[in-house]
C-alpha positions as a Python dict, from the first residue, in 0.01 Angstrom:
ca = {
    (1, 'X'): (0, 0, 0),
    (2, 'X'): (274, 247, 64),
    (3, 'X'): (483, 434, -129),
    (4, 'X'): (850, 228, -164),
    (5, 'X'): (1044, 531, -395),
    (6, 'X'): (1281, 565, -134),
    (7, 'X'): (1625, 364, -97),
    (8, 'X'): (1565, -9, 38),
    (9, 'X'): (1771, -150, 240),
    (10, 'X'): (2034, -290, -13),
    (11, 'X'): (2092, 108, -100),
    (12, 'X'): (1912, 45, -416),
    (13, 'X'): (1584, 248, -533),
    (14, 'X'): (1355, 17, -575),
    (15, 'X'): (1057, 186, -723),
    (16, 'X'): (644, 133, -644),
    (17, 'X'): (636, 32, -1030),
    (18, 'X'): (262, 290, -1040),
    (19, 'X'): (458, 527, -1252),
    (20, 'X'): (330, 804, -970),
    (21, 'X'): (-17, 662, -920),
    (22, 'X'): (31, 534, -623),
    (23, 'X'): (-292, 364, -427),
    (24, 'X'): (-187, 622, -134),
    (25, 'X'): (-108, 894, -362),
    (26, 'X'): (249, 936, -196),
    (27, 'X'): (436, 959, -550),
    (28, 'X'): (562, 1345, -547),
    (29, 'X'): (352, 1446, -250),
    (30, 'X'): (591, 1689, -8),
    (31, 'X'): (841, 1451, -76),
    (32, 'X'): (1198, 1536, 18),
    (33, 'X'): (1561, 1425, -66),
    (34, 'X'): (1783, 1266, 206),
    (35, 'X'): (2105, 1426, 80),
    (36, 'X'): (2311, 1306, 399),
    (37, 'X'): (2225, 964, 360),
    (38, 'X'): (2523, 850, 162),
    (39, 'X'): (2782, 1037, 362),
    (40, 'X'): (2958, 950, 617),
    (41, 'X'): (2840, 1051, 962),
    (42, 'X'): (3081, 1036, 1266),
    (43, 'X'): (3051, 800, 1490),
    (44, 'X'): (2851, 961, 1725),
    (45, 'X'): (2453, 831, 1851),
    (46, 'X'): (2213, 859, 1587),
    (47, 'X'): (1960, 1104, 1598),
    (48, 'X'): (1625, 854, 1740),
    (49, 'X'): (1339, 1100, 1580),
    (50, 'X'): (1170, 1003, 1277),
    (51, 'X'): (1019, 1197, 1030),
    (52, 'X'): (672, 994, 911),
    (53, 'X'): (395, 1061, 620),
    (54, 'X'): (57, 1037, 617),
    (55, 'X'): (-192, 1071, 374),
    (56, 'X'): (-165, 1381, 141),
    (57, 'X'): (140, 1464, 256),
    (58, 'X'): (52, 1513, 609),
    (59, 'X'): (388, 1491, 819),
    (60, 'X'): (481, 1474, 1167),
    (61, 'X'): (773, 1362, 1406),
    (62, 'X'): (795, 1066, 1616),
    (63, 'X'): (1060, 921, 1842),
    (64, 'X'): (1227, 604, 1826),
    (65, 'X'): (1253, 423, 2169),
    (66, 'X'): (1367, 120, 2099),
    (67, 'X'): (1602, 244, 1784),
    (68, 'X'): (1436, 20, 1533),
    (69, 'X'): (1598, -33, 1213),
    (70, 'X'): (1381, 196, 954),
    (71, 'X'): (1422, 283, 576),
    (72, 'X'): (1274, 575, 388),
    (73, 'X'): (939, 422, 278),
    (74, 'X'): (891, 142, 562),
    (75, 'X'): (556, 157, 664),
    (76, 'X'): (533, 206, 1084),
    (77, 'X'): (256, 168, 1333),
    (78, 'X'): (291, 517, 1571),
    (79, 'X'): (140, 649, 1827),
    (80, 'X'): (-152, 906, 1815),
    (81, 'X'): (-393, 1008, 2123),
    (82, 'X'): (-627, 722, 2199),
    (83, 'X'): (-504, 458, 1980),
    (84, 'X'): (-241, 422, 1687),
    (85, 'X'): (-210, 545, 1307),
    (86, 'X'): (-18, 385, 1023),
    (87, 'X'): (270, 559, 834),
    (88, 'X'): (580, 566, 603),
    (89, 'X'): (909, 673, 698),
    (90, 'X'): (993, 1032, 486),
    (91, 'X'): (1316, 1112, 681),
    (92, 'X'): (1568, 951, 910),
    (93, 'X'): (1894, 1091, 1053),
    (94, 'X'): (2086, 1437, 1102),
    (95, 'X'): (1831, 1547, 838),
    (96, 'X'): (1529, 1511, 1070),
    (97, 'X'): (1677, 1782, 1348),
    (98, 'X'): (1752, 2032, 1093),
    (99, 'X'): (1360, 2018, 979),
    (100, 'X'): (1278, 2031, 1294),
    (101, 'X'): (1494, 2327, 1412),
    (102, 'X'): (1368, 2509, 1103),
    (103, 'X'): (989, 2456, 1178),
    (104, 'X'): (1091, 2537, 1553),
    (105, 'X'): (959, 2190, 1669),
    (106, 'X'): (1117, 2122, 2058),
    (107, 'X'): (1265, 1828, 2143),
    (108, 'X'): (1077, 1705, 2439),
    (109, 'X'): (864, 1427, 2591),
    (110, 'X'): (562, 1569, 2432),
    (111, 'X'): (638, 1371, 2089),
    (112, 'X'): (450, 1080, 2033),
    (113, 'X'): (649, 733, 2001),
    (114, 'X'): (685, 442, 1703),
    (115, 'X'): (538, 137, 1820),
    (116, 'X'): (657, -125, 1560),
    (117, 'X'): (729, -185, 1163),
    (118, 'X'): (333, -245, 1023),
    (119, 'X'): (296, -578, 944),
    (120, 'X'): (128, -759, 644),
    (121, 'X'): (-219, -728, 862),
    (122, 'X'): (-149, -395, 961),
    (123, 'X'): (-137, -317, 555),
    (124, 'X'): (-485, -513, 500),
    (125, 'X'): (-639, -337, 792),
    (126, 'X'): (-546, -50, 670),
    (127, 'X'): (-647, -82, 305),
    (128, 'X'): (-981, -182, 460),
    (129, 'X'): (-1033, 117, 678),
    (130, 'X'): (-908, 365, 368),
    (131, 'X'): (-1263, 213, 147),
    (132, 'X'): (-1429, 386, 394),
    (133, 'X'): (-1344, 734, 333),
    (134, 'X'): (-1484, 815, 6),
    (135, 'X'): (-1863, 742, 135),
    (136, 'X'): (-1805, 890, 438),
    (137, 'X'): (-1661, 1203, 180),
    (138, 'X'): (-1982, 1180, 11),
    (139, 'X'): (-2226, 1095, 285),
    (140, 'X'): (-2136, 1360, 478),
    (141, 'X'): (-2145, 1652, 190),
    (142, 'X'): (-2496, 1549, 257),
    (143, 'X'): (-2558, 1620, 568),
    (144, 'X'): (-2426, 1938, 565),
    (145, 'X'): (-2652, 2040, 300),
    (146, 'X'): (-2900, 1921, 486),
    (147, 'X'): (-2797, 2128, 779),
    (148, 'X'): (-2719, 2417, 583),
    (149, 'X'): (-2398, 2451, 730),
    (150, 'X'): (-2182, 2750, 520),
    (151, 'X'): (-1857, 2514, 485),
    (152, 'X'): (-1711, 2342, 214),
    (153, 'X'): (-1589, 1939, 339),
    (154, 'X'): (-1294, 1857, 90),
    (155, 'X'): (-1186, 1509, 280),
    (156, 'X'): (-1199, 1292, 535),
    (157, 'X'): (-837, 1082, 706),
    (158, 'X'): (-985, 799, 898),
    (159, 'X'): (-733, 640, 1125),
    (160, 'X'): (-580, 293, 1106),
    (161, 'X'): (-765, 163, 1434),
    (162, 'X'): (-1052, 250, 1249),
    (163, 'X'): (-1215, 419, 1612),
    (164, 'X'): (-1129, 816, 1436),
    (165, 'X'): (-1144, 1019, 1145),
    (166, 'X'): (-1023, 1417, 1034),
    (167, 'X'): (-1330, 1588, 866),
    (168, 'X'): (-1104, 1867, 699),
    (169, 'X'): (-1273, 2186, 552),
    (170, 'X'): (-1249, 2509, 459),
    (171, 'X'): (-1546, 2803, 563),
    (172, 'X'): (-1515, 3176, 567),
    (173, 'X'): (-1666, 3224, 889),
    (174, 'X'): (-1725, 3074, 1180),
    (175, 'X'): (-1943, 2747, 1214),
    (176, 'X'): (-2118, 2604, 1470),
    (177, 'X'): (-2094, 2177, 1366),
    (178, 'X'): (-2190, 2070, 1740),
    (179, 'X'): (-2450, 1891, 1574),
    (180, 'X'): (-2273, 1805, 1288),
    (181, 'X'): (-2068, 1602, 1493),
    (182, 'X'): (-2309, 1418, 1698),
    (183, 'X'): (-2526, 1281, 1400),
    (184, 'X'): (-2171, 1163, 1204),
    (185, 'X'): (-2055, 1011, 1574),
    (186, 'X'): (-2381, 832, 1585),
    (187, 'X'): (-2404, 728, 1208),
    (188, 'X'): (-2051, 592, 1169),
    (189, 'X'): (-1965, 504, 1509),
    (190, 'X'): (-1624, 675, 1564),
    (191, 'X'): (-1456, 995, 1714),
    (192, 'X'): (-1492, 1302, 1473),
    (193, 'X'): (-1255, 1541, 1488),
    (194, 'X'): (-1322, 1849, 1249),
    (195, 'X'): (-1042, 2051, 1158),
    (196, 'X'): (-1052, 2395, 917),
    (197, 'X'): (-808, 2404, 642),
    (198, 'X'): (-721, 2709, 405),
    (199, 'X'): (-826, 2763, 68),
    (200, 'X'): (-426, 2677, 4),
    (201, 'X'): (-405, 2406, 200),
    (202, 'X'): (-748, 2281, 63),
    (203, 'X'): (-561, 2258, -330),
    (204, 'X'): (-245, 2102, -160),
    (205, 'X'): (-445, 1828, -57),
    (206, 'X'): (-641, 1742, -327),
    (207, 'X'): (-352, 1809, -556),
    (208, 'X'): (-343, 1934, -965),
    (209, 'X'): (-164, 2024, -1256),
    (210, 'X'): (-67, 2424, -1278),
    (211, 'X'): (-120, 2628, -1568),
    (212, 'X'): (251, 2594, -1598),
    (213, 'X'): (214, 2236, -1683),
    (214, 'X'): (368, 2105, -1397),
    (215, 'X'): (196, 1983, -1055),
    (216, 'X'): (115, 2201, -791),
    (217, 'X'): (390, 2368, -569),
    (218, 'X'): (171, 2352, -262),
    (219, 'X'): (58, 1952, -320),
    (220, 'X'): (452, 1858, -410),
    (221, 'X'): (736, 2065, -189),
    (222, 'X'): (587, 2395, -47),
    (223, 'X'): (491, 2388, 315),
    (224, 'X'): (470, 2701, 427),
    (225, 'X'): (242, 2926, 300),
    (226, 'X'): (362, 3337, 265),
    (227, 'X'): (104, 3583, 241),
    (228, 'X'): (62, 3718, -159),
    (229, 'X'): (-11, 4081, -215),
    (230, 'X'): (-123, 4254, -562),
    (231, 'X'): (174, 4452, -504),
    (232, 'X'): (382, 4144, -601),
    (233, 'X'): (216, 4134, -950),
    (234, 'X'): (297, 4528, -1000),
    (235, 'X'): (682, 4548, -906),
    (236, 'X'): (701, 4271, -1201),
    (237, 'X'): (477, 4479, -1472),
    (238, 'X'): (188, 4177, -1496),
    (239, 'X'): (-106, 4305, -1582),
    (240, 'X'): (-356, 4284, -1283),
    (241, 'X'): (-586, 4034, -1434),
    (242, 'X'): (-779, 3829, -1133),
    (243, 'X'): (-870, 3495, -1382),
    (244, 'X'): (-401, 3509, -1510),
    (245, 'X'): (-325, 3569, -1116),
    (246, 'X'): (-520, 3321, -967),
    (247, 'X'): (-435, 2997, -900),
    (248, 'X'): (-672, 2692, -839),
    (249, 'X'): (-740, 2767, -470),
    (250, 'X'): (-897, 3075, -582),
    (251, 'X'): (-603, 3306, -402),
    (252, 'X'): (-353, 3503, -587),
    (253, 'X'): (-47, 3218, -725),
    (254, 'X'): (241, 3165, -459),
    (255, 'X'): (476, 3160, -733),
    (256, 'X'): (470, 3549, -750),
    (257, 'X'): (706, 3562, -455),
    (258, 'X'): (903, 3343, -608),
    (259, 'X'): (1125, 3623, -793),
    (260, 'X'): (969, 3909, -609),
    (261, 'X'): (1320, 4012, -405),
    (262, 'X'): (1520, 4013, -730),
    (263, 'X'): (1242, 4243, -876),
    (264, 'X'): (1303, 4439, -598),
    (265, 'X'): (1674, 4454, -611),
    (266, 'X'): (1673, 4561, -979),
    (267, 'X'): (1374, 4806, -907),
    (268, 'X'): (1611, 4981, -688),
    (269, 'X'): (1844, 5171, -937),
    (270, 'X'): (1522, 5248, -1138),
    (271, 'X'): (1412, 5620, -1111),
    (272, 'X'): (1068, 5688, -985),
    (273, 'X'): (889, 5902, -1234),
    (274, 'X'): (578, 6064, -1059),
    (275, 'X'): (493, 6307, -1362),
    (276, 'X'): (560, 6312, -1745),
    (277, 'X'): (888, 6441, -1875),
    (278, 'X'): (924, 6811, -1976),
    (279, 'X'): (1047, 6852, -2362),
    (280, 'X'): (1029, 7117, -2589),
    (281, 'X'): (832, 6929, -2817),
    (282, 'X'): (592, 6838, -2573),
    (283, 'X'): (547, 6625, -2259),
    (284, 'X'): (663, 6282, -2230),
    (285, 'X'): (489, 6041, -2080),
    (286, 'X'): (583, 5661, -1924),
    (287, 'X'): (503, 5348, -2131),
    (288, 'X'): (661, 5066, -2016),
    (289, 'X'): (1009, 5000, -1802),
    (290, 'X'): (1237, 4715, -1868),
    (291, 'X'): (1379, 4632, -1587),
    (292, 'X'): (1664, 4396, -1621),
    (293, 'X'): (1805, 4554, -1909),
    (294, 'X'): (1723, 4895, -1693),
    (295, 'X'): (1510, 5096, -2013),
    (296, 'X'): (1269, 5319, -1963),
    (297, 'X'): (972, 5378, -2276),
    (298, 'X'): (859, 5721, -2292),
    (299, 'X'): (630, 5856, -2588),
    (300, 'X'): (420, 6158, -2691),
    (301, 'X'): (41, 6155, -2686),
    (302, 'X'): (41, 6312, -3033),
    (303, 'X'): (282, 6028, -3153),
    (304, 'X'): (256, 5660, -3168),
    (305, 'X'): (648, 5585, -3122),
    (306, 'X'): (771, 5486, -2852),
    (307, 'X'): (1164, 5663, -2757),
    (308, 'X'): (1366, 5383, -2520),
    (309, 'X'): (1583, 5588, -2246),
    (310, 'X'): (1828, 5409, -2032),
    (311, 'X'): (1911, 5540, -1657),
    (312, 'X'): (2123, 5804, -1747),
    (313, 'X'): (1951, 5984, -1961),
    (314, 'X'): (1625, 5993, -1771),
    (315, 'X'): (1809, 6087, -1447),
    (316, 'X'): (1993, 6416, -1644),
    (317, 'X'): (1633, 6475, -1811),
    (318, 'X'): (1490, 6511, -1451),
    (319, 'X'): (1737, 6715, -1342),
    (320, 'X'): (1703, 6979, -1604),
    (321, 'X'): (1318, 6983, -1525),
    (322, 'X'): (1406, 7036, -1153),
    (323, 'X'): (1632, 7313, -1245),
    (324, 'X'): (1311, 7496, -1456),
    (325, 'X'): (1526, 7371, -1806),
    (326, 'X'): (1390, 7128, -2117),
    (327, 'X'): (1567, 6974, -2292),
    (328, 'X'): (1466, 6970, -2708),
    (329, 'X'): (1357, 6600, -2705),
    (330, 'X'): (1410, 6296, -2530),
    (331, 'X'): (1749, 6200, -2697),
    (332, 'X'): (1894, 6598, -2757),
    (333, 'X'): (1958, 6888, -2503),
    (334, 'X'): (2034, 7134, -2812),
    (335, 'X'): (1798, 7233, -3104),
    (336, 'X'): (2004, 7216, -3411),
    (337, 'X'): (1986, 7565, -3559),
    (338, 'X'): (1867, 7551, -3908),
    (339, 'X'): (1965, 7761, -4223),
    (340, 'X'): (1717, 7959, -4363),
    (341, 'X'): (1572, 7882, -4690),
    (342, 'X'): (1686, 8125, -4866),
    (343, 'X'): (2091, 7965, -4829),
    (344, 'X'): (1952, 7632, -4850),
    (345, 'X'): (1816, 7745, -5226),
    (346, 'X'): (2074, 7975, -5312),
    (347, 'X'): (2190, 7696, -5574),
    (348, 'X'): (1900, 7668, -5707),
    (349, 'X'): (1833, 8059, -5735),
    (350, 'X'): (2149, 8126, -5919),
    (351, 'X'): (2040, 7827, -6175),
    (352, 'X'): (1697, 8014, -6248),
    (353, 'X'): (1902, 8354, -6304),
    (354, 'X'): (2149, 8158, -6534),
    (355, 'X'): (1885, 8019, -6749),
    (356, 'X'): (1721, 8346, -6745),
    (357, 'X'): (1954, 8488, -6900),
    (358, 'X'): (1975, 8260, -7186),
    (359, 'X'): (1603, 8277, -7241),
    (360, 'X'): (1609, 8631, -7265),
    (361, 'X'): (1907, 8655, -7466),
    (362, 'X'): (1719, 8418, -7740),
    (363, 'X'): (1427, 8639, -7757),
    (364, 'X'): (1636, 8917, -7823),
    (365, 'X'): (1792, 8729, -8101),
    (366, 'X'): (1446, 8614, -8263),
    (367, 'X'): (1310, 8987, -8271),
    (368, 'X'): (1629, 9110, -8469),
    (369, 'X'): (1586, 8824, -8677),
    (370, 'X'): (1224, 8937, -8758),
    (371, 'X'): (1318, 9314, -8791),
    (372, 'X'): (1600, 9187, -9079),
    (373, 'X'): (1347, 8979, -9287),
    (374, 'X'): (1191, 9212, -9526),
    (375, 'X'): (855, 8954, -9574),
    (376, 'X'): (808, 9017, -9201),
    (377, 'X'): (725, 9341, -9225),
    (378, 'X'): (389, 9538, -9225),
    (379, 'X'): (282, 9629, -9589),
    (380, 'X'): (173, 9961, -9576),
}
């Protein structure tokens, strides 16, 4: 029933053979990487807390009493409050106290103990009590219609002694389940125990595939869930779309914090501009800002070009407008002076004189011409 990716205990991977489809769904969910396991350790005591899975990637830490001889994978019997739940092992060894010194977990009596490897009737148990979780799932979506109870039940984790189950859900307010609880207590004849999950811890559990093609961070390695402002989406120039910056929890995508600090870092050498630019020609306003290659797009509303500026330029632009100057455009301090037409066609002027004076040389030529022919004359 378990997952068995991990290394067995001849150092070899041996593989579940579901090609991720695993009857637990344990394939890629919050898995992690033992990256001290093949080095040498000194020869000290090894560390006797265990780092076990449950179902969705549930995780907790439980000490090893008796120093049992585990392997990433093995499936243990543990303890829980009022009777005992079935796990794998996730994480063993010097890796397990840096987890636990980074979620700020205490080393003290208060963690539960493992009782025992499961054995093959643990497994069979087990797989018995998990057929009992979808109709539960559904039976009880049911009943809270029926009580019109404002929550939303995404699934149920019933425990291996079969005498408990976690209702999880998610609600935006507060609900009163008291009798929630006594008609599923009577009706399946266990403990209840309801717990409220987030909308992001809601999609974690029931897992996906991201519009990046690629399975959800929160269902496969992200724990901890940072709050996600709209500011996030600005400092990177996305367009503030709800549908594009949503992920499938309904909240705005954890991955936009993912690059937010180097955003930030670049964002700092970036001037602010408040107002449009002050030109000669006109007033410039801000398109768009580049800022890794650190350009700045700045256009006039009676163009349709756009004029790219780098840092430099837009920082001695400001400067002039603080100082009451302009500049001539974006890309020139100076106005060129022109020349005046008239210097600019002074060729031309003294090629119209010049052939002037050969046109009015050949009419002078024609009348003398005439004047010489006696035919042309007037008879009297």
């Amino acid at each position: 029933m378990g997952c068995s990716c991990g290394t067995s205990k001849d150092g070899k991977v041996a593989g579940c053979n579901n090609n991720g489809a695993c009857e637990t769904g344990g394939c890629n969910k919050m898995n992690v990487f033992d990256w001290l396991s093949n080095m040498e350790v000194p020869p000290t005591e090894k560390f006797n807390i265990v780092e076990v899975r449950f179902k969705n990637g549930r995780k907790d830490f439980y000490r090893n009493p008796d120093k049992l001889a585990m392997y990433t994978g093995d499936a243990v019997v543990v303890e829980v409050p009022n009777g005992h739940h079935l796990g794998h092992v996730s994480l063993q060894g010097e890796l397990v106290r840096l987890q636990m010194r980074k979620k700020n977990i205490a080393n003290d009596n208060e963690l539960k103990k493992i009782y025992r490897p499961a054995h093959q009737k643990d497994l069979e148990k087990y797989a018995d009590v998990l057929k009992r979780e979808s109709p539960t799932l559904f039976r009880t979506r049911e009943i809270v219609r029926k009580l019109k109870l404002n929550m939303k039940l995404s699934d149920v984790e019933y425990q291996a002694d079969n005498t408990k189950a976690i209702f999880y859900y998610s609600a935006e307010d507060r609900v009163d389940f008291r009798e929630l609880i006594k008609i599923l207590a009577a009706e399946f004849k266990i403990r209840v125990e309801m717990r409220q999950i987030s909308l992001r811890q809601e999609a974690g559990r029931l897992g996906g595939i991201g519009v990046c093609g690629r399975e959800l961070c929160c269902s496969t390695w992200l724990s901890e869930f940072k709050n996600v402002a709209t500011s996030a989406a600005r400092y990177q120039n996305l367009s503030l779309n709800p549908s594009k910056l949503s992920g499938q929890c309904g909240r705005l995508k954890c991955c936009l914090n993912y690059e937010l600090e180097t955003y930030l870092e670049a964002l700092e050498v970036i001037p602010k501009i408040e107002k449009p630019l002050l030109t000669e020609k006109g007033e410039a306003h801000l398109q768009k800002t580049d800022i890794f290659r650190k350009l700045l797009w700045f256009g006039y509303r009676e163009e349709n070009k756009w004029y790219p500026l780098n840092i430099e330029r837009v920082n001695a632009i400001l400067e002039l407008n603080q100082a009451g100057k302009k500049p001539a455009t974006l890309e020139e301090d100076v106005i060129q002076e022109r020349e005046p037409i008239s210097s600019l066609n002074s060729d031309l002027e003294n090629l119209d004189r010049k052939f002037k004076k050969k046109k009015n040389k050949k009419r002078k030529n024609r009348r003398r011409k005439d004047n010489r022919n006696p035919n042309n004359r007037r008879k009297s």
